[in-house]
C-alpha positions as CSV (number, residue, x, y, z in Angstrom):
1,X,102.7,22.4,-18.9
2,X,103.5,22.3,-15.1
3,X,100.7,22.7,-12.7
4,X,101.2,25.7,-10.5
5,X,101.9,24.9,-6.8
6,X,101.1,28.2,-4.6
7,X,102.8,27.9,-1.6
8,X,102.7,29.4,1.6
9,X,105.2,29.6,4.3
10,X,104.5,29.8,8.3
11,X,107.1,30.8,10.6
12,X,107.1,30.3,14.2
13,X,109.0,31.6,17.2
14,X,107.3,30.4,21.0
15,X,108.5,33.5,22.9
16,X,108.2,37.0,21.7
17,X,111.9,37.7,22.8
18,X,113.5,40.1,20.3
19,X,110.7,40.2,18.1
20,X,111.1,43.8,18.4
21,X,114.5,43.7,16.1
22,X,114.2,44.7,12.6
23,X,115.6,41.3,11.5
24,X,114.3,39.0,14.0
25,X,113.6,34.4,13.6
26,X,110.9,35.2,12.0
27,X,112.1,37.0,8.9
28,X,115.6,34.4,8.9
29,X,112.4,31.2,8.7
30,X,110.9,33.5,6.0
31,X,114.0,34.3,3.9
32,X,115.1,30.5,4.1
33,X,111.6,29.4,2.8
34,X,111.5,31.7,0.2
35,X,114.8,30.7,-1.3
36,X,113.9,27.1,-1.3
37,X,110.6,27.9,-3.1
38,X,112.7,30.0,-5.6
39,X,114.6,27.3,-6.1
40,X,111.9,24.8,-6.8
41,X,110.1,28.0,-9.4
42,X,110.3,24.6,-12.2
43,X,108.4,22.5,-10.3
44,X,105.9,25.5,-10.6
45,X,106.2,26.8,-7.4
46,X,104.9,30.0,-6.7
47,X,104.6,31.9,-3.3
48,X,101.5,33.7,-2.1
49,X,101.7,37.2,-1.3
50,X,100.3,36.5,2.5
51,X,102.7,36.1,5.2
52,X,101.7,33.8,8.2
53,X,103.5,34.5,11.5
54,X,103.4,33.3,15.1
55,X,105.5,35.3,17.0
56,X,105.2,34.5,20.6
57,X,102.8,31.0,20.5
58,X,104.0,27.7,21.7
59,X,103.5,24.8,19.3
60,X,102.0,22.4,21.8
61,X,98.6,23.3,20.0
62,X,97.1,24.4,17.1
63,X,95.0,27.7,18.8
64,X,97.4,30.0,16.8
65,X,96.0,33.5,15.0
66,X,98.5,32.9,12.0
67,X,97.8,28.8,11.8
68,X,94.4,28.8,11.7
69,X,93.9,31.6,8.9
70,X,96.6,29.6,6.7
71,X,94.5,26.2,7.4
72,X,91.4,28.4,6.6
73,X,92.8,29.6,3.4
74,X,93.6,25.6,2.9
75,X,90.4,24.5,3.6
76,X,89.3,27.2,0.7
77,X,91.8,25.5,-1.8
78,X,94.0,28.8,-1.9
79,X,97.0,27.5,-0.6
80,X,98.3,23.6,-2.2
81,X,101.6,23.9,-0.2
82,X,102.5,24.7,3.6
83,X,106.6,25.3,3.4
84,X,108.4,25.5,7.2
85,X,112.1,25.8,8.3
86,X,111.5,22.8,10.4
87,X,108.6,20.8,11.5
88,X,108.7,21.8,14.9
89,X,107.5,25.5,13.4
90,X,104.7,23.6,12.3
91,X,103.7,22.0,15.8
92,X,105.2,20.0,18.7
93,X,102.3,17.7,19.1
94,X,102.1,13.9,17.3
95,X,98.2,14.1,17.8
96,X,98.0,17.6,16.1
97,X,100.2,16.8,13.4
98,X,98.0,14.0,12.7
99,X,94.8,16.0,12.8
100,X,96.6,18.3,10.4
101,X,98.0,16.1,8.0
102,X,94.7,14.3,7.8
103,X,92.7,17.9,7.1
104,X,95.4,18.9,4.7
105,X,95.4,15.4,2.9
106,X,90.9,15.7,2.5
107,X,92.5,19.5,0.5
108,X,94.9,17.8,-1.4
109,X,97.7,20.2,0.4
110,X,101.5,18.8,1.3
111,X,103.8,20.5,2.9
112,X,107.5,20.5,3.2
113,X,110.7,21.2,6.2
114,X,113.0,23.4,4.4
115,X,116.3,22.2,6.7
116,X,115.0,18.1,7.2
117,X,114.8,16.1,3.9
118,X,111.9,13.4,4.1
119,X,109.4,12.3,1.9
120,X,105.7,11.3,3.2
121,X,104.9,9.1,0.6
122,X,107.2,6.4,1.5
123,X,106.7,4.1,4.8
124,X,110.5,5.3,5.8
125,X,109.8,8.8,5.6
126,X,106.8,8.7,7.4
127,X,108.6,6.8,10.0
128,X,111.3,9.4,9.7
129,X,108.7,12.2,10.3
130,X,107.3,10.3,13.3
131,X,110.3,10.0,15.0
132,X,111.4,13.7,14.3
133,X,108.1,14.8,15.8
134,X,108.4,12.4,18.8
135,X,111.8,14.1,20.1
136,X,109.8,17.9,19.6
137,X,107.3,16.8,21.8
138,X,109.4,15.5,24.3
139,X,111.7,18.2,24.1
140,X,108.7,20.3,24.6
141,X,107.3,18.4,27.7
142,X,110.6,18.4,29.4
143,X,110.7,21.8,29.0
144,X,107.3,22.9,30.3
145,X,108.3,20.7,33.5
146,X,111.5,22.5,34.1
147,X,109.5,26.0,33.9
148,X,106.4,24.0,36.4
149,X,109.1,23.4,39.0
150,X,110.9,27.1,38.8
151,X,107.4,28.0,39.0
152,X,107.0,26.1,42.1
153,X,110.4,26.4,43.4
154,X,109.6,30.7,43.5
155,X,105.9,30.6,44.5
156,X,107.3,28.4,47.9
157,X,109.5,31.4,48.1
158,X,106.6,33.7,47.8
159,X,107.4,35.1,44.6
160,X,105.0,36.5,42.1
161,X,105.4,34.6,39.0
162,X,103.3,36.5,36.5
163,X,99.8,35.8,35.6
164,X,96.7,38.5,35.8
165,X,97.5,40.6,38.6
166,X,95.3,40.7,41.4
167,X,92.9,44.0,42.3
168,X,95.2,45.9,44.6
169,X,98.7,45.0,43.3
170,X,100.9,46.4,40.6
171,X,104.3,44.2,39.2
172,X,107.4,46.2,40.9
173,X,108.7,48.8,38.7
174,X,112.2,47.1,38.7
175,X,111.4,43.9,36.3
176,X,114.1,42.2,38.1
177,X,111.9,42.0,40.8
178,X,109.7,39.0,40.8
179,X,107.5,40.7,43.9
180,X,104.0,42.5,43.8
181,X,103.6,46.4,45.3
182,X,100.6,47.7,46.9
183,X,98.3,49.7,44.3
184,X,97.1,52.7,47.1
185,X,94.0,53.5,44.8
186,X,93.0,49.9,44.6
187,X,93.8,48.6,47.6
188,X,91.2,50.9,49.3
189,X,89.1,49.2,47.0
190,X,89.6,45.7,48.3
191,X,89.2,47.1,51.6
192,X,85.9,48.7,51.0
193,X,84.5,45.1,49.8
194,X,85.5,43.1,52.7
195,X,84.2,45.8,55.0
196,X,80.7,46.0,53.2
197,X,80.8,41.9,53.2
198,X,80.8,41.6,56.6
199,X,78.1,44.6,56.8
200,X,75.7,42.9,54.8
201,X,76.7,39.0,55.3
202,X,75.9,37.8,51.6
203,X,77.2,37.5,48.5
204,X,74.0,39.1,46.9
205,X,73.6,42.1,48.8
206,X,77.4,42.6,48.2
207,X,77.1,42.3,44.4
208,X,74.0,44.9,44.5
209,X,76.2,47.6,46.6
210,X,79.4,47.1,45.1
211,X,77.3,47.9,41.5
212,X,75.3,50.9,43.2
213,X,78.9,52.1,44.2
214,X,80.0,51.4,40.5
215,X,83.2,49.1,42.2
216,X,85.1,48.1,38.8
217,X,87.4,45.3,37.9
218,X,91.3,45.4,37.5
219,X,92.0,47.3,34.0
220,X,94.9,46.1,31.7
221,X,95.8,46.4,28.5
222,X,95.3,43.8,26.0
223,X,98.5,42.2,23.4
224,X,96.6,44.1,20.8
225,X,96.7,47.2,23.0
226,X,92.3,46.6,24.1
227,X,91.1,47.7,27.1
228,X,90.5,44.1,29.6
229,X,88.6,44.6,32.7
230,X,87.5,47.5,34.1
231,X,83.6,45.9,34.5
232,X,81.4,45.4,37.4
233,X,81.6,42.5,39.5
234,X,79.8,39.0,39.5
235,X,78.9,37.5,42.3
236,X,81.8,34.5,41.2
237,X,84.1,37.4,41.3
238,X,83.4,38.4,44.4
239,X,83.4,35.2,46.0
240,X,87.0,34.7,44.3
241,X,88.5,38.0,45.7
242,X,87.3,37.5,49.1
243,X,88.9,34.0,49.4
244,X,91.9,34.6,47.4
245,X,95.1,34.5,49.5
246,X,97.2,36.9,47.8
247,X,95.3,39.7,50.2
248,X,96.4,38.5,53.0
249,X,100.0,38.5,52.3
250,X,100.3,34.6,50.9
251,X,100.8,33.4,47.5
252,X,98.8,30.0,46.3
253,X,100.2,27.0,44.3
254,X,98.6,23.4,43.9
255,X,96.1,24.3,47.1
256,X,99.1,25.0,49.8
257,X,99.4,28.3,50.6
258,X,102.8,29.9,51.1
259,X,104.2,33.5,53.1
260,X,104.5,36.2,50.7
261,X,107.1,38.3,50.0
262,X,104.4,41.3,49.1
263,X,102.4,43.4,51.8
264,X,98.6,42.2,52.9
265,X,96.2,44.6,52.2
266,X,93.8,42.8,54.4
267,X,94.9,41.9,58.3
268,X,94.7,38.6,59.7
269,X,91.9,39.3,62.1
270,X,89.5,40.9,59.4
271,X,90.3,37.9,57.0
272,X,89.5,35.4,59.2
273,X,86.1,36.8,60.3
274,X,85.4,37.4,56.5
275,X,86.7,33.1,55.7
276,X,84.3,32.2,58.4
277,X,81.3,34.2,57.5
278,X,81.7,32.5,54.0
279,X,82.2,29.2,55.4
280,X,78.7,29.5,57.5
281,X,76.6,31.1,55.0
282,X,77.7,28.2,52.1
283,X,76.8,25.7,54.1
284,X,79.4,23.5,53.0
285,X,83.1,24.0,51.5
286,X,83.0,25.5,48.0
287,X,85.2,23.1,46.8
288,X,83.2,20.3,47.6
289,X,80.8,19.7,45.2
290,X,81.3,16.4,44.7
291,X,77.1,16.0,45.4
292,X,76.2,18.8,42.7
293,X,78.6,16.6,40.0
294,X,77.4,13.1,40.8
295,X,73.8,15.3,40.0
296,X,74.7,16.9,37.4
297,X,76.8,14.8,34.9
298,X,77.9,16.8,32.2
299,X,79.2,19.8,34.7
300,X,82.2,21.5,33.0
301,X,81.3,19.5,29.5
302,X,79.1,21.8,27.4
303,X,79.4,25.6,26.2
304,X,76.8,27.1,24.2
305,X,77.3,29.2,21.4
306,X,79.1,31.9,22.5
307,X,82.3,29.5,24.7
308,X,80.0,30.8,27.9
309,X,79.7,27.3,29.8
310,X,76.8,25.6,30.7
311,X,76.3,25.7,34.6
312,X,74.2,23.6,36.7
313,X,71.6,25.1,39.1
314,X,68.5,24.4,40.5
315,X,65.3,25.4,41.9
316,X,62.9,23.8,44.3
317,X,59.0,24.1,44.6
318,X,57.8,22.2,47.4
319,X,59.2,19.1,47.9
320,X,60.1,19.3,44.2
321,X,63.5,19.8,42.9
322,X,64.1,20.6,39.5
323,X,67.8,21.1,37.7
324,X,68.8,23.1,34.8
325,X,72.2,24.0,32.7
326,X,72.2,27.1,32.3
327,X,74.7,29.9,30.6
328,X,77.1,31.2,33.4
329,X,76.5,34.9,32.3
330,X,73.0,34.8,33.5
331,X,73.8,33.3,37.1
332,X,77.2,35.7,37.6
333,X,75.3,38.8,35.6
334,X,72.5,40.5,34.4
335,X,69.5,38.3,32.8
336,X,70.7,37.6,29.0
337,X,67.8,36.8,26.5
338,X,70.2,35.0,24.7
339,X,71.3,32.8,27.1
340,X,70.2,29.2,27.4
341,X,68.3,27.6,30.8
342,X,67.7,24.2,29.6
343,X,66.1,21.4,31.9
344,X,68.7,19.0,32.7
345,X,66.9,15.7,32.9
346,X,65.7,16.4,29.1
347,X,69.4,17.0,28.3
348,X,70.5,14.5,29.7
349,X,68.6,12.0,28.1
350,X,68.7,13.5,24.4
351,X,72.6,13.6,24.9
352,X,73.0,10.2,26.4
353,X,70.4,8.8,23.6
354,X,72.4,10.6,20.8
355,X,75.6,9.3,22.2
356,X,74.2,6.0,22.0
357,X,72.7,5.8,18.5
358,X,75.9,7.3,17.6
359,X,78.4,4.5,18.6
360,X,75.8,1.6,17.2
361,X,75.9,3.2,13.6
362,X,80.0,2.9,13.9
363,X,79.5,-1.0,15.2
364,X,76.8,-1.9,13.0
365,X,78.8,-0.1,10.3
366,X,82.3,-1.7,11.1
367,X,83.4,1.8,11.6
368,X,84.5,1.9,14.9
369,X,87.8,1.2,14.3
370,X,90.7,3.1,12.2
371,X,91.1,-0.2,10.3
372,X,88.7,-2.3,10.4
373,X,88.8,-5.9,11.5
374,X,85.3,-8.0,10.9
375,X,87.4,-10.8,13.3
376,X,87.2,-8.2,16.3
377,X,83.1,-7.2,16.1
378,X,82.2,-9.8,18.5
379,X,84.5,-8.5,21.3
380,X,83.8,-5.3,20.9
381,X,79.7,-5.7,20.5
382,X,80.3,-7.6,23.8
383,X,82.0,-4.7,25.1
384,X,79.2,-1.9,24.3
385,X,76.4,-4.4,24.2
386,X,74.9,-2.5,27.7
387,X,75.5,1.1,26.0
388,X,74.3,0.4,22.5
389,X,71.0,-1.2,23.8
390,X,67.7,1.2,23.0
391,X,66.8,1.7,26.3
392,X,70.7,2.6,27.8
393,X,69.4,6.6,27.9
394,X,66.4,5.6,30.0
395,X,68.3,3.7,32.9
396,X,70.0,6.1,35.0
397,X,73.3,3.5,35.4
398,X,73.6,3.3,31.5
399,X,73.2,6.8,31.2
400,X,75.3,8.2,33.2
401,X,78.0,6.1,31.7
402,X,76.7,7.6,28.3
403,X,77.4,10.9,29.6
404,X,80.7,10.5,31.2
405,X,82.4,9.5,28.1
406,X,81.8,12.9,26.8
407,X,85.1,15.1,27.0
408,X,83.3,18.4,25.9
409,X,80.4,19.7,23.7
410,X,78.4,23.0,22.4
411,X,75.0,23.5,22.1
412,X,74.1,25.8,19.4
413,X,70.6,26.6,17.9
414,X,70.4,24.3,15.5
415,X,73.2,21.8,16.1
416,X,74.9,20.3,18.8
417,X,78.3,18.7,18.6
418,X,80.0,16.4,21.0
419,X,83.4,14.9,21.6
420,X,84.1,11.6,23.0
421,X,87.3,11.2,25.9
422,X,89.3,9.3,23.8
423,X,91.1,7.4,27.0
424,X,87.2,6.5,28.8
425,X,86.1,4.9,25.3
426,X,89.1,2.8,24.6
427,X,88.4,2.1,28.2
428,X,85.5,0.4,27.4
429,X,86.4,-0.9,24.3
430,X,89.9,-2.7,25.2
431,X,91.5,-1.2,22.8
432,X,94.0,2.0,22.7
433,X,93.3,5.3,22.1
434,X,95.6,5.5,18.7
435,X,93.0,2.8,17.1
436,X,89.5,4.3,17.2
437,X,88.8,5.9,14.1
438,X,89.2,10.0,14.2
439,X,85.3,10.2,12.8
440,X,83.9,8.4,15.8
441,X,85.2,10.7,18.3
442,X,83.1,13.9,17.1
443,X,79.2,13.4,17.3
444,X,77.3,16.4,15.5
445,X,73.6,16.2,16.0
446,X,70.7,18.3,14.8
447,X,68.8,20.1,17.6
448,X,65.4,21.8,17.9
449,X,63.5,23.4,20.8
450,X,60.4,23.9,21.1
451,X,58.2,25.6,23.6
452,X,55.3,23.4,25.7
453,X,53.3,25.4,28.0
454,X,56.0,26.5,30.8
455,X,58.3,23.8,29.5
456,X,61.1,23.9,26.9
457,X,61.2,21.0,25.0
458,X,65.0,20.0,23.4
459,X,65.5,17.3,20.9
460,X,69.0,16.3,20.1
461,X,69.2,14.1,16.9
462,X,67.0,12.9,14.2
463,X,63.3,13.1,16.3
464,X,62.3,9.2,17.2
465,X,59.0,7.6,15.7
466,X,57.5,7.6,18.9
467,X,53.4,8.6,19.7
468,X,52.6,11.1,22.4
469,X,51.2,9.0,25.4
470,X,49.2,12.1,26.4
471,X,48.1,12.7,22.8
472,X,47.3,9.0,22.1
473,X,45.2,8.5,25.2
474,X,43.2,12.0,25.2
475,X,42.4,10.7,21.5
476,X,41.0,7.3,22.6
477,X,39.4,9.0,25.2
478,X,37.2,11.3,22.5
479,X,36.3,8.3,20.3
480,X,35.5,6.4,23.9
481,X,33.0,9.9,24.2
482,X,31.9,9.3,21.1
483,X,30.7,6.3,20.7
484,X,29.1,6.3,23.9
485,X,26.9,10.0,22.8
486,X,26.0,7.8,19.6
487,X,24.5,5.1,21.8
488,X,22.6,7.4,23.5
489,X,24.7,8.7,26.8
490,X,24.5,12.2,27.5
491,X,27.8,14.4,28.4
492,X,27.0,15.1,32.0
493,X,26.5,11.7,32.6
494,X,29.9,10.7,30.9
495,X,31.8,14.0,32.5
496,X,30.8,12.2,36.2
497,X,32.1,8.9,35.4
498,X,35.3,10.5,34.4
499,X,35.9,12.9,37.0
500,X,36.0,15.6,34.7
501,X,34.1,18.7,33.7
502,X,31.5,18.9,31.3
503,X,33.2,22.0,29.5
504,X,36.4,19.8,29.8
505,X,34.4,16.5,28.0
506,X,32.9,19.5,25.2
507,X,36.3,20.6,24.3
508,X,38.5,17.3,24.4
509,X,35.8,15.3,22.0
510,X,36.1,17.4,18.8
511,X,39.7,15.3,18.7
512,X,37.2,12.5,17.5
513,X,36.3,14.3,15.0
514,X,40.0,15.2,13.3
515,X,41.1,14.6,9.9
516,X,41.9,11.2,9.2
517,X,45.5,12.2,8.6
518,X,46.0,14.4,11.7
519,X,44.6,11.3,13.8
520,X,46.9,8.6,11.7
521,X,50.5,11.2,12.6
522,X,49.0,11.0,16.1
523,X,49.2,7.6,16.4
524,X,52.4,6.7,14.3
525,X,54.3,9.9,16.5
526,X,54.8,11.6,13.7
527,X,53.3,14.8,14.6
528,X,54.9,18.4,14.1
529,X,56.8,19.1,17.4
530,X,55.0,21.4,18.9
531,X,51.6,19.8,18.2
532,X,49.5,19.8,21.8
533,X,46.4,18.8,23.1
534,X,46.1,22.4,23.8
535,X,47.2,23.2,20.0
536,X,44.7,20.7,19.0
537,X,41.4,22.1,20.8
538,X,42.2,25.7,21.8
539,X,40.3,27.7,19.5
540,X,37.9,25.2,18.6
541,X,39.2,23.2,15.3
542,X,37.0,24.1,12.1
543,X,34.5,21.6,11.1
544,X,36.5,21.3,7.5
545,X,39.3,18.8,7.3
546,X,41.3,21.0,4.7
547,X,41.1,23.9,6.8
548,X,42.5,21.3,10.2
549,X,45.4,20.1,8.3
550,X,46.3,23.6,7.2
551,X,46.2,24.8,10.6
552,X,48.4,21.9,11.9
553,X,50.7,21.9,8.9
554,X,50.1,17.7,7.9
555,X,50.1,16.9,5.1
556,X,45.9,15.6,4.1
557,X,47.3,13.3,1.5
């Protein structure tokens, strides 16, 4: 009996030109993959009932509605077959189509080009499908440089060349016309902000009248016909209409600005007073911020959960300074609950450290490499010898080249995943990008959080054996107490030698008088997170062991 192959087919077309027809590239793919899967019904081929189509998605990556349900229902073991009219359908990119062919392999999934006869499971056709794949790509990047310089070539012209329109403007009704028009409604709008910006001179006050005058965003409608925009206005957003060029009759590309071919809404005189009341109260350019990324490391790396990114900000208390990444929605908008303000020191450190125990596993494991090579270890311990070190997270040099290696990350509740640049880490390694192994580019950690008085406490990664230094010595401390009460010191005399209070002495020496096997977790570090000194002696610990370890959650035994 023949196995049944179910067999999908995903069509393709970049633009969404003529989609509209009732017969458009999208059913001719279709009709051409169904014959050939008809035609191979004795091999047991058989065609799902699901259609998966692109219309109007380039190929140069993989973030495609239609793609990533049919690798979804591949993942699931539905689908044993991907069938396309020609590879480029399938994508334009060598590194995706290696990504893909590797996830598709793990599922036990092949696929096949309808029109280009090749057969991956010989060295020639793999070569074959390389090559093929090679001239897509190219053809691809020789495109998108023709359509940069039109682009360029018109914006120098002062030519609107699509995009989100701007607050204000409308496209001209004549499509032919590459030229914005004045919105009337809208454009008293933009007027109204500049006005109340120089009235109140900051970007806060602004944000809090433009809400109290319920000023909205540009509305438009969505490809699947949504509502976008139409919401109040972030500080961000304000700072980005107030600057933006377009409202004084100019059109931006690569930082030069250009003249317009589209009316200003806001006159030369007003705009300049508005560019130079910015300029004072910032302090510095807003572009600059090369200080706040030297600081903050992993600026423009991490999201959290919900793709919001991770900014850096600060506060100061005295002469202190203390940073933070926090989620974007809760500096441009209203406080979030479920937004993240995690110190930045702390993740940092857990980051760097989890980098770090990441890439020794791969060089202790000879997995560093996509095919191994024992003969190569040496040069390549050499090379990360400074990085792989235990300390490397604790030495500000070493950890900032930690951190800079990462390309991007998310922080989620309970894991945190991070992706190495593959360029920086060849880098480092001498070695090309091609030849690190795919698995040593992703690091996917476990992470907790935990609350300490004010403090949030993160851990990234498996927690390190490690003892509380605070815990440890406050312990010593108490059996120090003790032993000096049993030869006959009395607590005053032993809270003035300390520099303590004698309530203080009272409460801290009943950790003398732990368990045996809540004092033993102190001292190997293998305490529940979360377990303080003020945990430990705030209410007053029962004289019972039992009753401690239950309270604590350690284990007596």
């Amino acid at each position: 009996m023949t196995s049944t192959v179910r067999c999908a087919i995903y069509t393709r077309k970049s633009s969404e030109e003529g989609l509209e027809q009732g017969f458009n590239t999208l059913d001719a793919q279709y009709e051409a993959c169904a014959a050939y899967v008809a035609s191979q019904k004795h091999e047991g081929w058989r065609l799902v009932k699901d259609r998966y189509d692109d219309g109007g998605f380039s190929g140069g990556n993989t973030d495609r509605p239609a793609l990533q349900r049919l690798l979804a229902e591949v993942d699931a073991g539905r689908v044993s077959m991907i069938v396309v009219y020609k590879i480029d359908r399938l994508t334009r990119s060598l590194a995706d189509f290696a990504r893909m062919v590797e996830r598709l392999e793990a599922k036990g999934c092949s696929f096949v080009s309808v029109t280009q006869a090749f057969n991956t499971s010989t060295s020639m056709g793999r070569l074959t499908l390389n090559v093929l794949l090679s001239f897509a790509q190219f053809e691809r990047e020789v495109a998108g440089e023709r359509i940069r310089d039109k682009i360029a070539a018109s914006k120098k012209r002062g030519l609107w060349m699509g995009g989100t329109l701007p607050l204000g403007y409308d496209r001209h009704p004549d499509p032919r016309e590459q030229v914005l028009v004045v919105n009337e409604i809208e454009s008293a709008t933009i007027r109204l902000i500049f006005d109340l910006y120089e009235q109140t001179g900051c970007l806060r006050a602004l944000a809090e009248e433009v809400q109290r005058r319920d000023l909205r965003s540009k509305s438009r409608k969505g490809r699947d016909g949504r509502e976008i925009g139409n919401r109040p206005f972030g500080r961000g957003q304000l700072h980005y209409l107030l600057t933006n060029p377009v409202y004084r009759g100019r059109t931006r590309h690569g930082g030069t600005d250009h003249v317009g071919q589209h009316p200003a809404i806001i006159d030369e005189a007003q705009w300049r007073r508005v560019q130079a009341l910015l300029q004072q109260k910032a302090g510095r350019g807003r572009g600059d911020r090369s200080d706040e990324t030297d600081a903050a490391p992993l600026t423009g790396k991490l999201v959290d959960e919900s793709g919001d990114r991770l900014t850096p900000t600060h506060t100061v208390k005295g002469t202190r300074r203390y940073r933070y990444y926090v989620s974007n929605r809760m500096i441009s908008g209203p406080p979030d609950p479920q937004g993240w303000r995690l110190p930045a020191a702390t993740l940092e450190l857990q980051i760097a450290g989890a980098l770090r125990g990441h890439l020794a596993r791969a060089l202790d494991g000879h997995y560093l490499l996509a095919t191994p090579d024992l003969s190569r270890h040496d040069q390549l311990t050499g090379k990360l010898e400074d990085l792989v070190a235990p300390d490397a997270p604790n030495d500000i040099g070493r950890q900032r080249k930690l951190l800079d290696l990462v390309e991007q990350g998310t922080i989620r509740r309970e894991t945190t995943t991070l992706q190495f640049d593959p360029h920086r880490l060849a880098t480092i390694l001498g070695v090309a990008p091609a030849e690190i192994a795919a698995s040593v580019l992703t690091v996917t950690a476990p992470i907790s959080i935990r609350r300490r008085g004010v403090e949030a406490r993160l851990v990234i990664g498996e927690r390190p054996r490690q003892p509380d230094a605070k815990l440890v010595a406050a312990l010593a401390r108490a059996h120090r107490w003790l032993q000096a009460i049993r030869s006959g010191r009395d607590i005053a005399s032993l809270a003035k030698a300390d520099g303590i209070a004698e309530g203080t002495l009272r409460v801290h020496l009943q950790l003398a008088l732990l368990a045996p096997a809540i004092q033993q977790v102190i001292l190997d570090g293998t305490q529940p997170e979360g377990l303080t000194l003020h945990r430990l002696t705030r209410p007053e610990m029962p004289a019972d062991w039992q009753a401690q370890c239950r309270r604590t959650g350690i284990d007596p035994a």
